[in-house]
C-alpha positions in Angstrom: 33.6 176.9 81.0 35.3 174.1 78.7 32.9 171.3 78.5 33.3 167.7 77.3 31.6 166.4 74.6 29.9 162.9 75.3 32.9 161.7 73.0 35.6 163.1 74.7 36.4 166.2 72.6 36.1 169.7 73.8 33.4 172.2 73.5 34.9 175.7 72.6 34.6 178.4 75.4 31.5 180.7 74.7 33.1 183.9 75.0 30.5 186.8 74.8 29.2 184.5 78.0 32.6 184.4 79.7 33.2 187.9 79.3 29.6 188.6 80.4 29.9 186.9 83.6 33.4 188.4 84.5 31.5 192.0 84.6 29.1 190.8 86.5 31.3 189.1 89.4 32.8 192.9 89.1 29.3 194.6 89.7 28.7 192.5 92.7 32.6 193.1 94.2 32.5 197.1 93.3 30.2 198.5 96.1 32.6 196.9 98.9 34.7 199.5 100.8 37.4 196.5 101.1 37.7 196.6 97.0 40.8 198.5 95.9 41.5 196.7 93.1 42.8 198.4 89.6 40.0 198.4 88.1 38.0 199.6 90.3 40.2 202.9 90.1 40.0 202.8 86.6 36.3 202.2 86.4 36.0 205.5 89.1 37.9 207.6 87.1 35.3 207.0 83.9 32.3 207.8 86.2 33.7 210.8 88.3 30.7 212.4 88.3 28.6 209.8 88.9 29.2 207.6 92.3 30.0 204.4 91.0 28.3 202.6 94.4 25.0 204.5 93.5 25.3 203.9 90.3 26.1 200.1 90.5 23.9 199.1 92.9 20.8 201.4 92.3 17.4 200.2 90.3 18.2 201.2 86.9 17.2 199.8 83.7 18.9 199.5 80.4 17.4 202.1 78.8 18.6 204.3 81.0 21.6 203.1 81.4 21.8 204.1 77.7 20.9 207.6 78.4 23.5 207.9 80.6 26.6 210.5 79.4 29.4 207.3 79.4 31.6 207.4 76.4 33.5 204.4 76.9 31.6 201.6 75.2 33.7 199.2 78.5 31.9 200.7 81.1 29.2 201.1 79.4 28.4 197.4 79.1 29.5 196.6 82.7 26.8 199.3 83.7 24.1 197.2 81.8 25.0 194.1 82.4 24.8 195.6 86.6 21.3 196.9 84.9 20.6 193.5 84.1 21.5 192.1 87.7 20.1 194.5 89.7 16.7 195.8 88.1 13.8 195.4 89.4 10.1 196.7 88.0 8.1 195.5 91.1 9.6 196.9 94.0 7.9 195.4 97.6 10.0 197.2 100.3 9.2 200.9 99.0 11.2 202.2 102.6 14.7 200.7 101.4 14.2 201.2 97.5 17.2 203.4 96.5 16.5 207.1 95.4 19.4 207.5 93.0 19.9 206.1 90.0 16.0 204.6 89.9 14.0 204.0 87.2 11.3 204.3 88.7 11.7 207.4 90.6 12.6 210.4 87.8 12.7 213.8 87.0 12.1 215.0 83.1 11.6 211.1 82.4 15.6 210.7 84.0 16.9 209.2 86.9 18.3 211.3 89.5 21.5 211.9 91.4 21.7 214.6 94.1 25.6 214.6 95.3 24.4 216.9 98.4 22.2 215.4 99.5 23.4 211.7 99.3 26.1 212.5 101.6 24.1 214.3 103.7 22.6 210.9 104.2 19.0 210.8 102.1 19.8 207.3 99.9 16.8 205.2 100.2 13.0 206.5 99.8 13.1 206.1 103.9 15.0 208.8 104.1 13.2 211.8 102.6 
């Protein structure tokens, strides 16, 4: 992250871009069952009602990532920046496209999340 100048001296350490790319290494590590880290428990206990792995690693954009009811401004942010990761408008494998937490796929203009029936096994559009 420190780069050198052609001259030798030091470039200072963009830090909205550091602290940027941290959350995202996090997005990509949260959805694995081997991940027990703190954080991870800390980030679970802001999103209770929400599953964090549907959350994280469903089709969602920032806009309603907004709309989401998520005080802390922390989580907040790592959810977009997951947003910005993950998003995508132009879906070509309709049979795997996740169901919750989609953009594309709403109720009242809102994503969905159906606790039941996720674990009864309906995830992906495949599955209904």
């Amino acid at each position: 992250m420190l780069n050198e100048y052609k001259d030798g001296g030091l470039k200072m350490l963009d830090i909205q871009s550091f602290n940027c790319a941290l959350k995202a290494k996090w997005v990509q590590k949260y959805p694995h069952d081997s991940n027990q880290a703190k954080w991870k428990l800390f980030f679970d206990y802001f999103i209770k009602e929400h599953d964090g792995k549907f959350l994280l690693t469903g089709n969602l954009n920032q806009a309603h990532v907004a709309g989401l009811d998520i005080q802390d401004t922390f989580i907040k942010e790592v959810l977009e920046i997951g947003s910005s990761l993950n998003y995508e408008e132009n879906l070509t494998d309709i049979g795997n496209t996740p169901i919750w937490y989609n953009s594309l796929i709403r109720i009242a203009n809102q994503p969905i999340f159906y606790r039941k029936w996720s674990h009864a096994g309906v995830n992906q559009a495949k599955d209904i």
